[in-house]
Backbone as XML, in Angstrom:
<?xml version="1.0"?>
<chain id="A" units="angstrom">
  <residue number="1" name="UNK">
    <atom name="N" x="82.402" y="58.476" z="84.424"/>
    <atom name="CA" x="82.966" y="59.427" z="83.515"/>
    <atom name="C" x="82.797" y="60.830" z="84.115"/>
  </residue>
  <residue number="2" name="UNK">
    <atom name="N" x="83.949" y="61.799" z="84.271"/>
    <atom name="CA" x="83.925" y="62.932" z="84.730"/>
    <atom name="C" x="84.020" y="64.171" z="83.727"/>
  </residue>
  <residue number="3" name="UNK">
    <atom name="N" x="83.426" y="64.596" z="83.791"/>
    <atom name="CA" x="83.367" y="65.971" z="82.685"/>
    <atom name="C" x="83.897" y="67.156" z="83.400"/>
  </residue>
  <residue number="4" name="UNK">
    <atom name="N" x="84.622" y="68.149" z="82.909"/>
    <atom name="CA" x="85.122" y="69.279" z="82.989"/>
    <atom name="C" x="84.650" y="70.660" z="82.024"/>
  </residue>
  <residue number="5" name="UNK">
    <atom name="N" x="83.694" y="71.775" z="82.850"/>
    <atom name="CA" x="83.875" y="72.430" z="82.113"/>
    <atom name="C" x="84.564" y="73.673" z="81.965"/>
  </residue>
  <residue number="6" name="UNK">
    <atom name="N" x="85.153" y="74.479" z="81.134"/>
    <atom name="CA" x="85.598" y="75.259" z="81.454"/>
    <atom name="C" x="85.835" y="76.976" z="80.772"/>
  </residue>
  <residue number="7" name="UNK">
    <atom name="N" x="84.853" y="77.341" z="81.411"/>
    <atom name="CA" x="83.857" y="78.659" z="80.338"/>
    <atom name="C" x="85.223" y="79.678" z="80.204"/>
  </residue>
  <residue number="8" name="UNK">
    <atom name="N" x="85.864" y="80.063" z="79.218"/>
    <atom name="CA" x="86.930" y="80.996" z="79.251"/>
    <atom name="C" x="88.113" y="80.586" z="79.632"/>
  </residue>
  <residue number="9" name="UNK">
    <atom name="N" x="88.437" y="79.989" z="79.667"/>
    <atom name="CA" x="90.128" y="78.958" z="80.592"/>
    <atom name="C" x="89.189" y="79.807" z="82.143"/>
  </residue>
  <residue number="10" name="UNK">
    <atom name="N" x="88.253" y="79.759" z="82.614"/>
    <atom name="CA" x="88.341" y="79.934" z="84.116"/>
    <atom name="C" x="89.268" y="78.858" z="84.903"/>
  </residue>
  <residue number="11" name="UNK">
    <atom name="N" x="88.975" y="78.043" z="84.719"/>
    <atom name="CA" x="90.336" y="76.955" z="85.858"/>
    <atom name="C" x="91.716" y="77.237" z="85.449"/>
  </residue>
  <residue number="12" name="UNK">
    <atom name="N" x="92.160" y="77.440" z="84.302"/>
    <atom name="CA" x="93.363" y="78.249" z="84.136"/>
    <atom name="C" x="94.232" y="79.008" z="84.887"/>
  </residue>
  <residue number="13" name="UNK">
    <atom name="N" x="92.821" y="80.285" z="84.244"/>
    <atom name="CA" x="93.056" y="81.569" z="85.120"/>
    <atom name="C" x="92.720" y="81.273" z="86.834"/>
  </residue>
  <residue number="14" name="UNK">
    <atom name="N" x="92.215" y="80.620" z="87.177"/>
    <atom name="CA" x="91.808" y="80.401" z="88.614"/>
    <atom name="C" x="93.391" y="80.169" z="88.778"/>
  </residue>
  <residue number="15" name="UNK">
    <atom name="N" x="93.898" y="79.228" z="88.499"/>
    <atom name="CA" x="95.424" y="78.222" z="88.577"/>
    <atom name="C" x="96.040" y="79.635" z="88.966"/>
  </residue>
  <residue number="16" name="UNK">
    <atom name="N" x="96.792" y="79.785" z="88.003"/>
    <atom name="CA" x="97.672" y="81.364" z="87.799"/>
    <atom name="C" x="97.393" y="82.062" z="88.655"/>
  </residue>
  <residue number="17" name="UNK">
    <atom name="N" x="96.088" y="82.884" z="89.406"/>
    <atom name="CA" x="96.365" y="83.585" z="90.111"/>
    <atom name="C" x="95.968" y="83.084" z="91.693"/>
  </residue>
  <residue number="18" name="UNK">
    <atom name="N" x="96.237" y="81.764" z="91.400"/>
    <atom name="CA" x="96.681" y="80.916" z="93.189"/>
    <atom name="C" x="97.812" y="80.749" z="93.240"/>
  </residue>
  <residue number="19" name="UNK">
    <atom name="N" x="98.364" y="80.336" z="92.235"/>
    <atom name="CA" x="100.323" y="80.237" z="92.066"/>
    <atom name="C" x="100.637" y="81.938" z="92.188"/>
  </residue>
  <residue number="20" name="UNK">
    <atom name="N" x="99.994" y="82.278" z="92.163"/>
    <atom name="CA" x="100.562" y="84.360" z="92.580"/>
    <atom name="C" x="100.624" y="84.328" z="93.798"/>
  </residue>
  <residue number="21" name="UNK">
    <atom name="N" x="98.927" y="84.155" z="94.024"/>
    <atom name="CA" x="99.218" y="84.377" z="95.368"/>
    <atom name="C" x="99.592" y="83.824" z="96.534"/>
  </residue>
  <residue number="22" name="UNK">
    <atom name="N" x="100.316" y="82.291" z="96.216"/>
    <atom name="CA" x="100.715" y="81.357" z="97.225"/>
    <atom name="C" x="101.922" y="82.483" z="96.986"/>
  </residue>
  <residue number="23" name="UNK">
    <atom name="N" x="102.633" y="82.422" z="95.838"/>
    <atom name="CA" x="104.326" y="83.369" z="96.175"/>
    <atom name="C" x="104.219" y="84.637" z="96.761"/>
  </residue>
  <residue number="24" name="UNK">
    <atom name="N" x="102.881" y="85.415" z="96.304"/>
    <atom name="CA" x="103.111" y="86.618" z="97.422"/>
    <atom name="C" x="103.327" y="86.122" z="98.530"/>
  </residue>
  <residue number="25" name="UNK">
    <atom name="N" x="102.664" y="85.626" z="99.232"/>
    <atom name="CA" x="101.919" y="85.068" z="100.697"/>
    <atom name="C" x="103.577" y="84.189" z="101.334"/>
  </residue>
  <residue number="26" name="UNK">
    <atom name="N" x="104.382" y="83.765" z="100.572"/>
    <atom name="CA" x="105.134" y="82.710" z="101.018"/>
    <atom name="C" x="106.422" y="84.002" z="101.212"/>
  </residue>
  <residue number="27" name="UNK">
    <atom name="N" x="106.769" y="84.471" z="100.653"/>
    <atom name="CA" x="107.355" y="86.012" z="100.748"/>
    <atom name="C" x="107.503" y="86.562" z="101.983"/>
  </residue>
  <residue number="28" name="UNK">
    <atom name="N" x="106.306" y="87.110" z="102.011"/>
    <atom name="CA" x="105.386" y="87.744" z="103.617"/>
    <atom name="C" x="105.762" y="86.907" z="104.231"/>
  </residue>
  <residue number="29" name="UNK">
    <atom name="N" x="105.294" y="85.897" z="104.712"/>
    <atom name="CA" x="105.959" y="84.305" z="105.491"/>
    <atom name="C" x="107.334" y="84.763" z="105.986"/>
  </residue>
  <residue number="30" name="UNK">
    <atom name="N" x="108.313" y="84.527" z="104.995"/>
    <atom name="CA" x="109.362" y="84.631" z="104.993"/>
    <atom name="C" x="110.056" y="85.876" z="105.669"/>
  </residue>
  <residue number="31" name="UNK">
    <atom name="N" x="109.694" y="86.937" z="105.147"/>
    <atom name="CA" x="110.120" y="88.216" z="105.382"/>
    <atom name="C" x="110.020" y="88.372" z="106.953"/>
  </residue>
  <residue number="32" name="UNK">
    <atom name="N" x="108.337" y="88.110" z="107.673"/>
    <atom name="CA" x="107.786" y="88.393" z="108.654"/>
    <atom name="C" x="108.116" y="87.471" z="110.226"/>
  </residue>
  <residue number="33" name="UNK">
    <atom name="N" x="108.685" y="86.033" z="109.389"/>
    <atom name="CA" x="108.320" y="85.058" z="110.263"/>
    <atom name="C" x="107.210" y="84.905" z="111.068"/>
  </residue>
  <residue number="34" name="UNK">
    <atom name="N" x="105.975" y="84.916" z="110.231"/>
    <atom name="CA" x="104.648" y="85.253" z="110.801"/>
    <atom name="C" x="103.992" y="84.173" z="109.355"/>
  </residue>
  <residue number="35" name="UNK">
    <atom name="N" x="103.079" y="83.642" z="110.351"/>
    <atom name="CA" x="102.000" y="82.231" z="109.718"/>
    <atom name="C" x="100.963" y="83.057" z="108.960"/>
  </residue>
  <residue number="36" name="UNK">
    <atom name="N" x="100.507" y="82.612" z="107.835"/>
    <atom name="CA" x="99.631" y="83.562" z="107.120"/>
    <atom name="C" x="98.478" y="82.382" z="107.049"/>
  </residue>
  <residue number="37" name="UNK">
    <atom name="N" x="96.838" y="82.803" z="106.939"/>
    <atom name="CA" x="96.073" y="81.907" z="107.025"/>
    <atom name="C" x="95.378" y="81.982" z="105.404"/>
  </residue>
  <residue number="38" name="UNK">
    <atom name="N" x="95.184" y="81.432" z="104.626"/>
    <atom name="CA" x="94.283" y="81.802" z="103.513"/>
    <atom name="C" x="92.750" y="81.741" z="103.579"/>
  </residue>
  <residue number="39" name="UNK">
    <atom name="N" x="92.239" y="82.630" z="102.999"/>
    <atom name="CA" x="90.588" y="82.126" z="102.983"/>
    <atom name="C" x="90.673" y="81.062" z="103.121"/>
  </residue>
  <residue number="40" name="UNK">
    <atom name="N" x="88.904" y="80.356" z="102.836"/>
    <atom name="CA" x="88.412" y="78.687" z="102.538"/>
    <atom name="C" x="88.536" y="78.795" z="101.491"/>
  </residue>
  <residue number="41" name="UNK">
    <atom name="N" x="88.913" y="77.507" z="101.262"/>
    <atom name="CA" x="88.743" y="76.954" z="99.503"/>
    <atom name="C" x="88.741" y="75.720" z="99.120"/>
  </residue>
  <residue number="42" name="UNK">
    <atom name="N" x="88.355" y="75.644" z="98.084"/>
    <atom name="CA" x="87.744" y="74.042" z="97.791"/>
    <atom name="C" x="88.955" y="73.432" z="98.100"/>
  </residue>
  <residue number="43" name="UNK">
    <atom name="N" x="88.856" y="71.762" z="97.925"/>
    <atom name="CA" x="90.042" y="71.075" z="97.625"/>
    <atom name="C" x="91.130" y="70.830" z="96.601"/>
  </residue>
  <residue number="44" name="UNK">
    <atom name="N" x="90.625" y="71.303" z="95.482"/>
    <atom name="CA" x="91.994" y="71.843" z="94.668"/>
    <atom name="C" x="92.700" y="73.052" z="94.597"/>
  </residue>
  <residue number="45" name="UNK">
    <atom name="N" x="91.709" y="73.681" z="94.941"/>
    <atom name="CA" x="92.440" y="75.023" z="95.221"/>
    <atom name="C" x="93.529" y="74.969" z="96.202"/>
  </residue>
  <residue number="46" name="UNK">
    <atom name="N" x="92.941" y="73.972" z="97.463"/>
    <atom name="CA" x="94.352" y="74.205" z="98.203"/>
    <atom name="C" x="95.182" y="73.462" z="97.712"/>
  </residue>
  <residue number="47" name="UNK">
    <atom name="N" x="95.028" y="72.201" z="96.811"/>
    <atom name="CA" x="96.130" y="71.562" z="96.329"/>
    <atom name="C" x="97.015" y="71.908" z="95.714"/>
  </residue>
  <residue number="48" name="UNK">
    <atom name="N" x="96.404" y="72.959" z="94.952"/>
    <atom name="CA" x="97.241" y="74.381" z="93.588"/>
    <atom name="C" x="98.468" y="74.393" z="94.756"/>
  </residue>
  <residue number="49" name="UNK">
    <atom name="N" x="97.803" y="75.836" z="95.750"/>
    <atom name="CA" x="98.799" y="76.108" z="97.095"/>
    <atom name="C" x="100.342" y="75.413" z="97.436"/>
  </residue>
  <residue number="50" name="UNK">
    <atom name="N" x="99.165" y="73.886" z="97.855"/>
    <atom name="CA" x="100.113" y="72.965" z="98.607"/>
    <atom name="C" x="101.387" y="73.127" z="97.123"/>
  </residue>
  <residue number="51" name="UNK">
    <atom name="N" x="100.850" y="72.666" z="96.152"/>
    <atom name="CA" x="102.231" y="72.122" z="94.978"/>
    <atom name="C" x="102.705" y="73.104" z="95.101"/>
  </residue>
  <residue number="52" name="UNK">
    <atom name="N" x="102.166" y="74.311" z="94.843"/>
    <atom name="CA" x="102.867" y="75.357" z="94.147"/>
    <atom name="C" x="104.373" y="75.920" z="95.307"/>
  </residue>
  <residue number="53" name="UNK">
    <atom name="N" x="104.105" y="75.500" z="96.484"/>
    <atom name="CA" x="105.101" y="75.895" z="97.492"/>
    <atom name="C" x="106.027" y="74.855" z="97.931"/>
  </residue>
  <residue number="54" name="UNK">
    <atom name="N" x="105.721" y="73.228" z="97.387"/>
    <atom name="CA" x="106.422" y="72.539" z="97.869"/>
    <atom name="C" x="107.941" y="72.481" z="98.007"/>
  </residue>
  <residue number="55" name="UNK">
    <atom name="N" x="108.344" y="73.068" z="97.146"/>
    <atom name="CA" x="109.445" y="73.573" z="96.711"/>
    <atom name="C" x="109.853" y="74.517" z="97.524"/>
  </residue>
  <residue number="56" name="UNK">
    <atom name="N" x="109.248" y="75.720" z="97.882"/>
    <atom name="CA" x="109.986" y="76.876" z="98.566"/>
    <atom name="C" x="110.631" y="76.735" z="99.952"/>
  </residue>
  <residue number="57" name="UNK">
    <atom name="N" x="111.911" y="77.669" z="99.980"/>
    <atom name="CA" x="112.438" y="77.153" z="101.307"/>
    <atom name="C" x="112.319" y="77.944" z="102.172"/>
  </residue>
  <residue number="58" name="UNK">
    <atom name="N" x="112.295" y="77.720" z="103.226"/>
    <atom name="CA" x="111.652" y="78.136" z="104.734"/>
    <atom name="C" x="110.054" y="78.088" z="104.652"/>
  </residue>
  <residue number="59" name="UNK">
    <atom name="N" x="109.164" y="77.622" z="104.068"/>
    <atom name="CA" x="107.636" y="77.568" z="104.363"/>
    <atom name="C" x="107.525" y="75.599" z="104.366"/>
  </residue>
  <residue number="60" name="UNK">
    <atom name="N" x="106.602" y="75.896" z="104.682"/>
    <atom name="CA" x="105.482" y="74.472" z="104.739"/>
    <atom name="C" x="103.881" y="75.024" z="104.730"/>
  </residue>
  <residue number="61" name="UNK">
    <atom name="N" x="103.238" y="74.430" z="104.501"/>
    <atom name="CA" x="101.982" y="74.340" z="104.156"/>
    <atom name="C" x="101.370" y="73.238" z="104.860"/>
  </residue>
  <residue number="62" name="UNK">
    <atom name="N" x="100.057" y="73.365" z="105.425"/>
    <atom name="CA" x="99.191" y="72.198" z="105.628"/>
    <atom name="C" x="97.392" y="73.261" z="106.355"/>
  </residue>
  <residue number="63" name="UNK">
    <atom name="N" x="97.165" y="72.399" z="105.800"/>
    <atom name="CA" x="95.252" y="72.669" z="106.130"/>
    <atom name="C" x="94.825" y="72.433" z="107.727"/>
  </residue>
  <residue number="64" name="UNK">
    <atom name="N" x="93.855" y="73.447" z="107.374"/>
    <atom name="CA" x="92.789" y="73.643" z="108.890"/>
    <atom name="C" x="91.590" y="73.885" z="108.714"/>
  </residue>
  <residue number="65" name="UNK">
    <atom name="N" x="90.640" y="73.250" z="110.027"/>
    <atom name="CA" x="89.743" y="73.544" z="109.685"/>
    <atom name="C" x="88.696" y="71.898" z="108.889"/>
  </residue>
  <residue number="66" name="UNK">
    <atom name="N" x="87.281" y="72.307" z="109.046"/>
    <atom name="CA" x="86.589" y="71.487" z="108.307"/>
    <atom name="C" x="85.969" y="71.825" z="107.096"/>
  </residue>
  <residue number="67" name="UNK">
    <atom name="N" x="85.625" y="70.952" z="106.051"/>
    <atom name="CA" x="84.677" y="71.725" z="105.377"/>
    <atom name="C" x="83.369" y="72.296" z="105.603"/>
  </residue>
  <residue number="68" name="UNK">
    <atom name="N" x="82.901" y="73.466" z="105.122"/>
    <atom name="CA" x="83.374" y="74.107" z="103.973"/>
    <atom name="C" x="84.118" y="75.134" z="104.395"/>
  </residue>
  <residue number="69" name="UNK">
    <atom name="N" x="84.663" y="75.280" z="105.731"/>
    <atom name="CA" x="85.392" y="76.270" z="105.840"/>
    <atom name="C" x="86.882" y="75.760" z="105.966"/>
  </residue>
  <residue number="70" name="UNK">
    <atom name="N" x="87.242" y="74.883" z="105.165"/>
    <atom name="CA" x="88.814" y="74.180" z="105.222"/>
    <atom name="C" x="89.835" y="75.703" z="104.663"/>
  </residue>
  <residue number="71" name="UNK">
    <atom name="N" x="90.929" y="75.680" z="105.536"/>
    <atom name="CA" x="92.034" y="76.567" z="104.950"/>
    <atom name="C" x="92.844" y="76.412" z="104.886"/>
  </residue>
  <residue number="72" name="UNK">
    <atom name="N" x="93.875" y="77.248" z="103.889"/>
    <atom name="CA" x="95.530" y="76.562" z="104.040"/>
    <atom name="C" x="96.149" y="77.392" z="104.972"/>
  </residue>
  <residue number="73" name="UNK">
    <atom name="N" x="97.206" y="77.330" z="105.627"/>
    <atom name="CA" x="97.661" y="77.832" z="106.316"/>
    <atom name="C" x="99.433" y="77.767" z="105.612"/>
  </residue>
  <residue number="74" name="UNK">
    <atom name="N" x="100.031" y="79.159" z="105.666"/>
    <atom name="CA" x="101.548" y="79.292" z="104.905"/>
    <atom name="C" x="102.257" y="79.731" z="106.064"/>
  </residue>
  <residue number="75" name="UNK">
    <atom name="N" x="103.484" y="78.562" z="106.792"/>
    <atom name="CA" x="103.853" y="78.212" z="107.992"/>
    <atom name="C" x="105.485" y="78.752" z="107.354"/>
  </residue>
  <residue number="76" name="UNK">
    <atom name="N" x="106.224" y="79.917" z="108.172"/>
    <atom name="CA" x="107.586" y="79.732" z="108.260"/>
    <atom name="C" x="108.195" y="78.537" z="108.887"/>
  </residue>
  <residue number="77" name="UNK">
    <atom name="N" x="108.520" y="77.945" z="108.585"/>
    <atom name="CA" x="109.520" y="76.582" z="109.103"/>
    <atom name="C" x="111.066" y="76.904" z="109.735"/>
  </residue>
  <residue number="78" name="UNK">
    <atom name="N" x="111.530" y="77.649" z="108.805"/>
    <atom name="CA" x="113.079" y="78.119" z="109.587"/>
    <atom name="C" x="113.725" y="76.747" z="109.566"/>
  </residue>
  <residue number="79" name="UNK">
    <atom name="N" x="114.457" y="76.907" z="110.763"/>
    <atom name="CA" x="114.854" y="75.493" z="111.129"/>
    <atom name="C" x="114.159" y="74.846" z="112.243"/>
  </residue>
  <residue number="80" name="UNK">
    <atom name="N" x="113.092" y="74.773" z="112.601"/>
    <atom name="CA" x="111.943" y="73.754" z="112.907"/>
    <atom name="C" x="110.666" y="74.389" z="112.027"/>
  </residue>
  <residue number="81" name="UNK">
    <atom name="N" x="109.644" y="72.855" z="112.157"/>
    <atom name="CA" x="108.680" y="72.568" z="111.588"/>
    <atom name="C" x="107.778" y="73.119" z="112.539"/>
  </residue>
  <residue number="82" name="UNK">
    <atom name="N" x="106.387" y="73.424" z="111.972"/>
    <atom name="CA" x="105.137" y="73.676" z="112.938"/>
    <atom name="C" x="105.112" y="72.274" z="114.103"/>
  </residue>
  <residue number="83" name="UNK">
    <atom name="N" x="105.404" y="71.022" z="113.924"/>
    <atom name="CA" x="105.282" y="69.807" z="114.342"/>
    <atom name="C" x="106.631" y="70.227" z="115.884"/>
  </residue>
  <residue number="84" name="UNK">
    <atom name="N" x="107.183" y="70.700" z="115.306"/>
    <atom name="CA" x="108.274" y="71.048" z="116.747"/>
    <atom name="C" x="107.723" y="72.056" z="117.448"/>
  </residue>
  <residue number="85" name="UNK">
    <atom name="N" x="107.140" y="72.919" z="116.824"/>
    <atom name="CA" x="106.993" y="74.245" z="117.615"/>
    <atom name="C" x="105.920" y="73.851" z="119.179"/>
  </residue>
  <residue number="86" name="UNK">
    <atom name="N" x="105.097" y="72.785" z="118.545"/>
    <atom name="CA" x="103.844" y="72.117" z="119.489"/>
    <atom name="C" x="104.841" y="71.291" z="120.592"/>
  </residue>
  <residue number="87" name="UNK">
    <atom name="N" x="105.966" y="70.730" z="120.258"/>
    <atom name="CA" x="106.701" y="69.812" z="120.951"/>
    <atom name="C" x="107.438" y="70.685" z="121.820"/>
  </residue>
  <residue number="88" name="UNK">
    <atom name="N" x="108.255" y="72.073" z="121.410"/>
    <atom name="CA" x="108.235" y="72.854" z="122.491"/>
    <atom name="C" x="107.679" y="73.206" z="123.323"/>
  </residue>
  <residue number="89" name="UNK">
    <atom name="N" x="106.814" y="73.670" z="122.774"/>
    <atom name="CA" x="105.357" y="74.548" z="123.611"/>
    <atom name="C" x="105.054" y="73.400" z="124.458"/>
  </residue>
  <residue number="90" name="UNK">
    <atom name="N" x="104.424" y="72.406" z="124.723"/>
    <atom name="CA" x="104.642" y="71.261" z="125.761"/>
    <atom name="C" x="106.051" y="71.060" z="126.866"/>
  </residue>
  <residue number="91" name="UNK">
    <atom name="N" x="106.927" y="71.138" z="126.349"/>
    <atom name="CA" x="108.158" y="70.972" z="126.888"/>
    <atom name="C" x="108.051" y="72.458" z="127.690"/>
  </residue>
  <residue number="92" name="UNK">
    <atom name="N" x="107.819" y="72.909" z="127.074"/>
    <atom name="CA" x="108.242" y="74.435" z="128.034"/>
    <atom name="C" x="106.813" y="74.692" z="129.614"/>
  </residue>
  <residue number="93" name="UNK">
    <atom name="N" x="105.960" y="73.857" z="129.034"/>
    <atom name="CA" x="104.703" y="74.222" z="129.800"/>
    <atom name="C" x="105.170" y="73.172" z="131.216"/>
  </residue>
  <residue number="94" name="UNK">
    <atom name="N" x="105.461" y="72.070" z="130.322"/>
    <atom name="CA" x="106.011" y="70.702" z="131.388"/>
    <atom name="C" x="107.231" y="71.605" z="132.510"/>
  </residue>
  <residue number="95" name="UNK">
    <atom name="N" x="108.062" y="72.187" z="131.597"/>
    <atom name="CA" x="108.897" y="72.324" z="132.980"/>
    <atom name="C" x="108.573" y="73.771" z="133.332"/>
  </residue>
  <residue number="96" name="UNK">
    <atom name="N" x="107.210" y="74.310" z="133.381"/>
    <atom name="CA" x="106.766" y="75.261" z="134.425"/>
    <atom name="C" x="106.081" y="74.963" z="135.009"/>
  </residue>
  <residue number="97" name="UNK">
    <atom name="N" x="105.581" y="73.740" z="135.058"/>
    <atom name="CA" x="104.805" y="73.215" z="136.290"/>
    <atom name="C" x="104.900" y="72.368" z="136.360"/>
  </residue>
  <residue number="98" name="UNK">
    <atom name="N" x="105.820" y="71.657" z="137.525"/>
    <atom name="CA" x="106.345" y="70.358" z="137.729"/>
    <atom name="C" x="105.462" y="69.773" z="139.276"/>
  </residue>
  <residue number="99" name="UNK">
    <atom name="N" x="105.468" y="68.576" z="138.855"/>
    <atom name="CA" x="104.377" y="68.140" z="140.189"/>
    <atom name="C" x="105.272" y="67.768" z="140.897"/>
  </residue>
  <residue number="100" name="UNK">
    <atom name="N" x="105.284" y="67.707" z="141.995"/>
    <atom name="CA" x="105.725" y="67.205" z="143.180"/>
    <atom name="C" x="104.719" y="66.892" z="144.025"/>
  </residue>
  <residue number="101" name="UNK">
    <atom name="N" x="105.912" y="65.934" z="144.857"/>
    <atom name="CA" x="104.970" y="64.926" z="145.863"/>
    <atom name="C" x="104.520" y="65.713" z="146.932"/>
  </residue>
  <residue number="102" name="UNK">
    <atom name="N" x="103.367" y="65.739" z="147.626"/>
    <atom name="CA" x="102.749" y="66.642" z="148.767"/>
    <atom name="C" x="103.049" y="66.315" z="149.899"/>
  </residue>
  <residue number="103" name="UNK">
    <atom name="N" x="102.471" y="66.830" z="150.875"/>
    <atom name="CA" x="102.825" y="65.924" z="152.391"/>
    <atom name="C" x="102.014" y="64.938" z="152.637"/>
  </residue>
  <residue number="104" name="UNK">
    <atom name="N" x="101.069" y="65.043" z="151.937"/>
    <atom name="CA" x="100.132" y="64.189" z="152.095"/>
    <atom name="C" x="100.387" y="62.811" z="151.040"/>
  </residue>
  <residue number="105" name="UNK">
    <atom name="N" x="101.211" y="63.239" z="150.190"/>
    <atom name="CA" x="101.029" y="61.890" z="149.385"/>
    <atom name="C" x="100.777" y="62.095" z="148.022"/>
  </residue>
  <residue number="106" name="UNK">
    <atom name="N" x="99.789" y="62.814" z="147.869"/>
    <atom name="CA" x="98.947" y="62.965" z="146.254"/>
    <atom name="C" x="100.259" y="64.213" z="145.283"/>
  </residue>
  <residue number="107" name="UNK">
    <atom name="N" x="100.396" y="63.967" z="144.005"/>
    <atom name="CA" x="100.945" y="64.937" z="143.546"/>
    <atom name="C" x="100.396" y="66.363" z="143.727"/>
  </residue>
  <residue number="108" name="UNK">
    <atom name="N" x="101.223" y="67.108" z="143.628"/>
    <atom name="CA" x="100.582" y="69.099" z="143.927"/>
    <atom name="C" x="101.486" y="69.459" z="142.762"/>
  </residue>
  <residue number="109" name="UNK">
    <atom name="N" x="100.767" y="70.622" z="142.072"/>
    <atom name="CA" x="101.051" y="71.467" z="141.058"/>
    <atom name="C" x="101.711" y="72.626" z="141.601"/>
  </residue>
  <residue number="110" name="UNK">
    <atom name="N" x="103.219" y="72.638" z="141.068"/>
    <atom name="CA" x="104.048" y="73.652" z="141.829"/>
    <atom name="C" x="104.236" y="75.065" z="140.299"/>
  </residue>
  <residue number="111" name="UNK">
    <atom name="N" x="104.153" y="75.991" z="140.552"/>
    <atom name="CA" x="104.523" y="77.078" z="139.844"/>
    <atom name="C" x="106.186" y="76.888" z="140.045"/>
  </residue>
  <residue number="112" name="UNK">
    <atom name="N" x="106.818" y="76.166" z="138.817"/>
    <atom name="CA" x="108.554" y="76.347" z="138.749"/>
    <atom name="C" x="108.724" y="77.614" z="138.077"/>
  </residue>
  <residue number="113" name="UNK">
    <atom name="N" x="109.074" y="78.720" z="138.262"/>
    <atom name="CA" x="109.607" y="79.897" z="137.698"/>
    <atom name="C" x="111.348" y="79.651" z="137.458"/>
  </residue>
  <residue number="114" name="UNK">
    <atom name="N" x="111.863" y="79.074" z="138.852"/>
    <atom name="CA" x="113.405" y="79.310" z="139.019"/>
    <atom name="C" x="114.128" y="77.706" z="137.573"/>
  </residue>
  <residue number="115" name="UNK">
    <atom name="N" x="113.405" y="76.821" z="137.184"/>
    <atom name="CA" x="113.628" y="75.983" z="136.465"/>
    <atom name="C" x="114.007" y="76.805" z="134.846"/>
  </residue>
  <residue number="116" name="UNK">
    <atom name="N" x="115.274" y="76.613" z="134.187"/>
    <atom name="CA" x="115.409" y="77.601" z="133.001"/>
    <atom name="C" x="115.050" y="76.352" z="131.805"/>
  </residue>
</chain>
């Protein structure tokens, strides 16, 4: 059996002004195309976050970090996801340094600049 208490609507009022400030924050996001990090916060708190934005378009949301210092993080998406941006960033690293075969045999790490 789980008990709840709640001195003044504090979880209420806690609610309300995380749903504020996920929409400020998702705004900024938007406006900036710049990742915003939130403090730590418990695990419902970021859950407030997560719901409260699921809906909005051009952001995504997802957590970092361990506890007790877990955070949300409010991600412009655009038209790619944080999940692509990593898949670029690889792709782009891959074709600036492409191995080639040596004289000797063993692969060598070439600086490709002229590769677009």
């Amino acid at each position: 059996m789980r008990i709840h208490i709640d001195a003044e609507h504090y979880r209420a009022k806690r609610e309300e002004s995380l749903k504020r400030l996920a929409n400020k924050v998702a705004v900024k996001v938007v406006k900036y195309r710049r990742n915003v990090t939130l403090e730590p916060m418990n695990a419902y708190e970021r859950h407030v976050i997560h719901a409260a934005l699921q809906d909005y378009p051009d952001v995504i949301t997802y957590s970092t970090g361990t506890e007790p210092n877990r955070r949300t993080v409010v991600a412009f998406s655009g038209a790619s996801t944080h999940i692509d941006l990593k898949r670029r960033r690889r792709t782009v690293l891959h074709r600036r340094f492409a191995f080639k075969k040596g004289p000797s045999g063993p692969a060598v790490k070439e600086d490709c600049h002229d590769i677009p």
